[in-house]
N, C-alpha and C positions, 0 to 999 in steps of 0.2 A: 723322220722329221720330228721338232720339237712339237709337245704341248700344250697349249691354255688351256683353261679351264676359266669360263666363266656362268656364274650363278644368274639365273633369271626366273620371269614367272612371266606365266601361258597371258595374255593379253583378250580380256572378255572383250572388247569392243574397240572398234578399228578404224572408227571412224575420226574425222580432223577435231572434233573438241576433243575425244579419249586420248590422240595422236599429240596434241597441243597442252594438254594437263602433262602427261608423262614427263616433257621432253622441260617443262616449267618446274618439275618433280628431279630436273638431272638425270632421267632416265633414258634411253635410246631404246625406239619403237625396231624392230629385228621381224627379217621371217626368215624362215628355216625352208629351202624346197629341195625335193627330190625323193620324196616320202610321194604315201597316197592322196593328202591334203599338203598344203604349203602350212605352218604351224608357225603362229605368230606370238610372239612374247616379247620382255622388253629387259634392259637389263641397269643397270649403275653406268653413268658416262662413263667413270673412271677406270669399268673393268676393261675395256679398249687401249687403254694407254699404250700396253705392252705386245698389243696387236697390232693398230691401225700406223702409230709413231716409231715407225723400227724398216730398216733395210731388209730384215731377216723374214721370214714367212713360217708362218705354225698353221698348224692343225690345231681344231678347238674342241674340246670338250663343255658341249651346254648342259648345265645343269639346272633342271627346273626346280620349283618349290615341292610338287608330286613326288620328289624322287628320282623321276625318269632321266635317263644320261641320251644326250645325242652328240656323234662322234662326225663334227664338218669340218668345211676349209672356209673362208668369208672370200665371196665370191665381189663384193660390190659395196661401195662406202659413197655416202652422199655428206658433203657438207653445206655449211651456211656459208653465202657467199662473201658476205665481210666477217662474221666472226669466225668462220673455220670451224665452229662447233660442229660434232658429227649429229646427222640428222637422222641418220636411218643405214643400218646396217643388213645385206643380205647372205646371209649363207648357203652352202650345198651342204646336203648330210652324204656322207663318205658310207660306202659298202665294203669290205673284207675283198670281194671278188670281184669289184668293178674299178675299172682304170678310173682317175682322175685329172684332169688340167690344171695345174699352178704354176706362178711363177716366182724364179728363186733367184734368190745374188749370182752372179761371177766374185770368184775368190780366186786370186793365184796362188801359186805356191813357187816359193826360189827366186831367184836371182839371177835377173838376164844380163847375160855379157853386154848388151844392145846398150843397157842401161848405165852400166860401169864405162861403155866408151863414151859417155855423155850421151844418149839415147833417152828417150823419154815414151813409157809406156803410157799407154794411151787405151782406153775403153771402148769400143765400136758399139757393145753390146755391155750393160752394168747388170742386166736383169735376163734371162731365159725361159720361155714357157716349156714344161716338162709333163710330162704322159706317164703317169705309173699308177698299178696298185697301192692304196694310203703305207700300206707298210714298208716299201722302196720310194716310196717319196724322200729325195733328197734335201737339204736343209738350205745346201747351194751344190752350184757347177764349178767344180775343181778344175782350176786352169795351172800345168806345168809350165812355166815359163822359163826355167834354168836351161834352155839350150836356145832362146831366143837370140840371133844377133841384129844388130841396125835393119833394117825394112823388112823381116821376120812377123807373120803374121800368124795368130792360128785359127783356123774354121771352123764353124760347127761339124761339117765332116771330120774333124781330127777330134770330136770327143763326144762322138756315139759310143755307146755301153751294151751292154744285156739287162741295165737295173732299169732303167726308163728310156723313153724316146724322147730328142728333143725335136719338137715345133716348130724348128726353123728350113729351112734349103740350107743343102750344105754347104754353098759358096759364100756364106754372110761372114763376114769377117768378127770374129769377137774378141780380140785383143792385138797389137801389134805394138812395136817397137820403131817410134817415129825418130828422124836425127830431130835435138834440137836446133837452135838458130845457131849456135856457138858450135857442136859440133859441125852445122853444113861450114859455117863461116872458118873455121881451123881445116876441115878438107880442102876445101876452095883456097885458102892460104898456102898450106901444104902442095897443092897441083899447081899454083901456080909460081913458088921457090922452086919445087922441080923443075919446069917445064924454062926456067931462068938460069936454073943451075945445067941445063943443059943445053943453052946458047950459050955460057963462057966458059965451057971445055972445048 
Protein backbone atom coordinates (compact mmCIF):
# COMPACT_ATOMS: atom_id res chain seq x y z
CA UNK A 1 0.00 0.00 0.00
CA UNK A 2 0.90 3.59 -0.72
CA UNK A 3 2.71 6.17 1.48
CA UNK A 4 2.13 9.69 3.16
CA UNK A 5 4.33 11.21 5.03
CA UNK A 6 3.25 13.82 7.15
CA UNK A 7 5.35 16.41 9.45
CA UNK A 8 4.06 17.22 12.83
CA UNK A 9 4.93 18.14 16.43
CA UNK A 10 3.99 16.46 19.97
CA UNK A 11 0.99 18.76 21.27
CA UNK A 12 2.04 20.09 25.23
CA UNK A 13 -1.47 20.85 26.02
CA UNK A 14 -4.86 19.38 24.96
CA UNK A 15 -7.13 21.28 26.33
CA UNK A 16 -10.16 23.32 24.16
CA UNK A 17 -8.29 26.93 24.13
CA UNK A 18 -4.62 25.03 23.10
CA UNK A 19 -7.30 22.78 20.69
CA UNK A 20 -8.93 26.32 19.36
CA UNK A 21 -5.50 28.41 19.00
CA UNK A 22 -3.97 25.37 16.72
CA UNK A 23 -6.88 24.85 14.46
CA UNK A 24 -7.02 29.38 14.24
CA UNK A 25 -3.19 28.50 13.46
CA UNK A 26 -4.39 26.03 10.36
CA UNK A 27 -3.17 23.34 12.27
CA UNK A 28 -5.20 19.91 12.87
CA UNK A 29 -5.20 18.62 16.57
CA UNK A 30 -4.39 14.43 15.77
CA UNK A 31 -3.86 11.52 18.34
CA UNK A 32 -1.93 8.61 17.46
CA UNK A 33 -3.21 5.30 19.56
CA UNK A 34 -2.19 1.81 19.87
CA UNK A 35 1.19 2.56 21.45
CA UNK A 36 1.56 2.45 25.44
CA UNK A 37 0.12 6.13 25.67
CA UNK A 38 -2.37 7.58 22.82
CA UNK A 39 0.48 10.44 21.56
CA UNK A 40 -1.10 13.70 20.61
CA UNK A 41 0.42 16.22 18.10
CA UNK A 42 -0.83 18.36 15.45
CA UNK A 43 0.01 18.84 12.05
CA UNK A 44 -0.55 21.71 8.74
CA UNK A 45 -4.35 21.37 7.55
CA UNK A 46 -2.85 21.25 4.23
CA UNK A 47 -0.85 17.99 4.82
CA UNK A 48 -4.30 16.12 4.76
CA UNK A 49 -5.30 17.03 1.33
CA UNK A 50 -3.73 13.93 -0.18
CA UNK A 51 -5.10 11.84 2.42
CA UNK A 52 -8.57 12.73 3.74
CA UNK A 53 -9.78 14.12 -0.41
CA UNK A 54 -8.93 10.86 -2.46
CA UNK A 55 -10.86 7.46 -3.07
CA UNK A 56 -7.50 5.73 -2.63
CA UNK A 57 -6.30 4.86 1.01
CA UNK A 58 -2.42 5.09 2.40
CA UNK A 59 -0.61 4.19 5.07
CA UNK A 60 1.05 7.39 6.77
CA UNK A 61 4.29 8.10 7.83
CA UNK A 62 4.25 10.80 11.10
CA UNK A 63 6.95 12.54 11.35
CA UNK A 64 7.53 14.54 14.51
CA UNK A 65 9.80 17.67 15.17
CA UNK A 66 12.15 15.05 17.70
CA UNK A 67 12.92 13.21 14.94
CA UNK A 68 10.85 10.13 15.78
CA UNK A 69 8.96 8.44 12.69
CA UNK A 70 5.54 6.57 13.53
CA UNK A 71 4.22 4.18 10.81
CA UNK A 72 -0.10 4.41 10.95
CA UNK A 73 -3.26 3.99 8.81
CA UNK A 74 -6.00 7.21 9.93
CA UNK A 75 -8.43 5.59 11.52
CA UNK A 76 -11.15 8.59 11.90
CA UNK A 77 -11.74 12.28 10.54
CA UNK A 78 -14.00 14.69 12.20
CA UNK A 79 -15.25 17.83 10.16
CA UNK A 80 -16.95 21.19 10.69
CA UNK A 81 -20.36 20.87 9.96
CA UNK A 82 -20.93 23.82 7.53
CA UNK A 83 -17.35 24.56 6.51
CA UNK A 84 -16.17 20.84 6.02
CA UNK A 85 -12.85 21.94 7.51
CA UNK A 86 -11.12 18.92 9.18
CA UNK A 87 -11.29 19.24 12.85
CA UNK A 88 -9.47 16.57 14.28
CA UNK A 89 -7.77 13.68 12.79
CA UNK A 90 -7.29 10.00 14.64
CA UNK A 91 -4.86 7.44 13.72
CA UNK A 92 -3.71 3.61 14.64
CA UNK A 93 0.06 3.14 14.72
CA UNK A 94 0.65 -0.17 12.37
CA UNK A 95 3.02 -3.13 13.88
CA UNK A 96 5.23 -5.34 11.19
CA UNK A 97 3.51 -8.40 12.90
CA UNK A 98 0.09 -7.42 13.63
CA UNK A 99 -2.86 -7.55 11.24
CA UNK A 100 -4.57 -4.37 10.47
CA UNK A 101 -8.33 -3.24 9.23
CA UNK A 102 -8.74 -0.74 6.31
CA UNK A 103 -10.66 0.05 3.83
CA UNK A 104 -9.95 0.14 0.01
CA UNK A 105 -11.49 1.04 -3.55
CA UNK A 106 -13.01 -1.76 -5.91
CA UNK A 107 -11.24 -1.36 -9.31
CA UNK A 108 -12.01 -3.58 -12.22
CA UNK A 109 -10.06 -4.80 -14.65
CA UNK A 110 -11.40 -5.67 -18.56
CA UNK A 111 -14.28 -5.45 -20.51
CA UNK A 112 -17.55 -7.10 -19.86
CA UNK A 113 -19.47 -8.77 -22.80
CA UNK A 114 -22.68 -7.78 -20.38
CA UNK A 115 -21.52 -4.19 -21.23
CA UNK A 116 -20.88 -4.30 -24.97
CA UNK A 117 -24.60 -5.95 -25.24
CA UNK A 118 -25.74 -2.54 -23.77
CA UNK A 119 -25.47 -3.74 -20.06
CA UNK A 120 -24.48 -1.50 -17.60
CA UNK A 121 -22.05 -2.28 -14.80
CA UNK A 122 -23.25 -1.26 -11.78
CA UNK A 123 -21.28 -1.09 -7.99
CA UNK A 124 -23.00 -2.93 -5.07
CA UNK A 125 -19.81 -2.49 -3.04
CA UNK A 126 -17.26 0.88 -4.26
CA UNK A 127 -15.18 0.33 -1.06
CA UNK A 128 -14.12 -3.10 0.92
CA UNK A 129 -12.87 -3.44 4.56
CA UNK A 130 -9.70 -5.74 4.40
CA UNK A 131 -7.47 -7.67 7.20
CA UNK A 132 -3.81 -7.94 6.56
CA UNK A 133 -0.28 -7.30 7.87
CA UNK A 134 0.76 -3.27 6.83
CA UNK A 135 3.12 -4.95 4.38
CA UNK A 136 0.14 -6.98 2.19
CA UNK A 137 -2.07 -4.20 2.62
CA UNK A 138 -3.59 -3.77 -0.78
CA UNK A 139 -3.96 -0.39 -2.36
CA UNK A 140 -7.48 -1.70 -3.73
CA UNK A 141 -9.70 -5.05 -4.52
CA UNK A 142 -9.02 -6.05 -8.18
CA UNK A 143 -12.39 -6.95 -9.69
CA UNK A 144 -11.98 -9.25 -13.21
CA UNK A 145 -14.85 -8.47 -15.10
CA UNK A 146 -13.91 -9.76 -18.80
CA UNK A 147 -16.13 -12.73 -18.52
CA UNK A 148 -19.16 -10.94 -17.14
CA UNK A 149 -22.33 -11.30 -19.25
CA UNK A 150 -25.98 -9.51 -18.64
CA UNK A 151 -27.26 -10.39 -14.91
CA UNK A 152 -23.47 -11.71 -14.08
CA UNK A 153 -22.66 -10.84 -10.73
CA UNK A 154 -19.42 -11.22 -8.65
CA UNK A 155 -19.25 -12.03 -4.73
CA UNK A 156 -16.98 -11.37 -2.12
CA UNK A 157 -16.63 -15.41 -2.06
CA UNK A 158 -15.18 -15.17 -5.73
CA UNK A 159 -12.05 -12.91 -4.46
CA UNK A 160 -10.78 -14.33 -1.33
CA UNK A 161 -6.79 -14.44 -1.57
CA UNK A 162 -3.95 -15.75 0.67
CA UNK A 163 -2.67 -11.92 0.86
CA UNK A 164 -5.65 -10.52 3.14
CA UNK A 165 -9.04 -11.52 4.26
CA UNK A 166 -12.00 -9.50 3.37
CA UNK A 167 -14.58 -8.36 6.10
CA UNK A 168 -17.54 -9.15 4.35
CA UNK A 169 -20.06 -12.63 4.00
CA UNK A 170 -19.45 -14.07 1.04
CA UNK A 171 -22.85 -13.73 -0.52
CA UNK A 172 -22.65 -9.76 -0.77
CA UNK A 173 -22.76 -8.89 -4.16
CA UNK A 174 -19.88 -6.47 -5.25
CA UNK A 175 -20.26 -5.76 -8.70
CA UNK A 176 -22.74 -7.07 -11.44
CA UNK A 177 -23.82 -6.42 -14.87
CA UNK A 178 -27.35 -4.86 -14.94
CA UNK A 179 -29.45 -4.74 -18.60
CA UNK A 180 -30.04 -1.24 -19.25
CA UNK A 181 -33.66 0.35 -20.12
CA UNK A 182 -32.88 0.21 -23.89
CA UNK A 183 -31.35 -3.21 -23.69
CA UNK A 184 -34.66 -4.78 -21.48
CA UNK A 185 -36.73 -2.62 -24.03
CA UNK A 186 -34.84 -3.99 -27.54
CA UNK A 187 -35.36 -7.79 -25.76
CA UNK A 188 -38.90 -7.11 -25.06
CA UNK A 189 -39.16 -5.86 -28.76
CA UNK A 190 -37.17 -8.72 -29.99
CA UNK A 191 -39.60 -11.43 -28.03
CA UNK A 192 -42.19 -9.90 -28.95
CA UNK A 193 -41.47 -9.78 -33.31
CA UNK A 194 -40.68 -13.39 -32.56
CA UNK A 195 -43.52 -14.54 -30.89
CA UNK A 196 -45.52 -12.43 -34.16
CA UNK A 197 -43.30 -13.75 -36.61
CA UNK A 198 -44.55 -16.97 -35.37
CA UNK A 199 -48.38 -16.40 -35.60
CA UNK A 200 -47.97 -15.68 -39.50
CA UNK A 201 -45.99 -18.84 -40.45
Amino acid sequence: MKSLTIKGSKRESVGKAATKALRNAGRVPCVLYGGDDPLHFSADERAFNKLVYTPDTHTVVIELEDGSKHEAVMRDVQFHPVTDRILHVDFYRLYPDKEVSVTVPVRTEGVAPGVVKGGKLFFNERKLKVRALPAQLPDFVKVDISNLDLGDKVYVADLRNDQYKLLHPDNVVVVQIKMSRAAIRAAQEAAKAAKEAEKSE
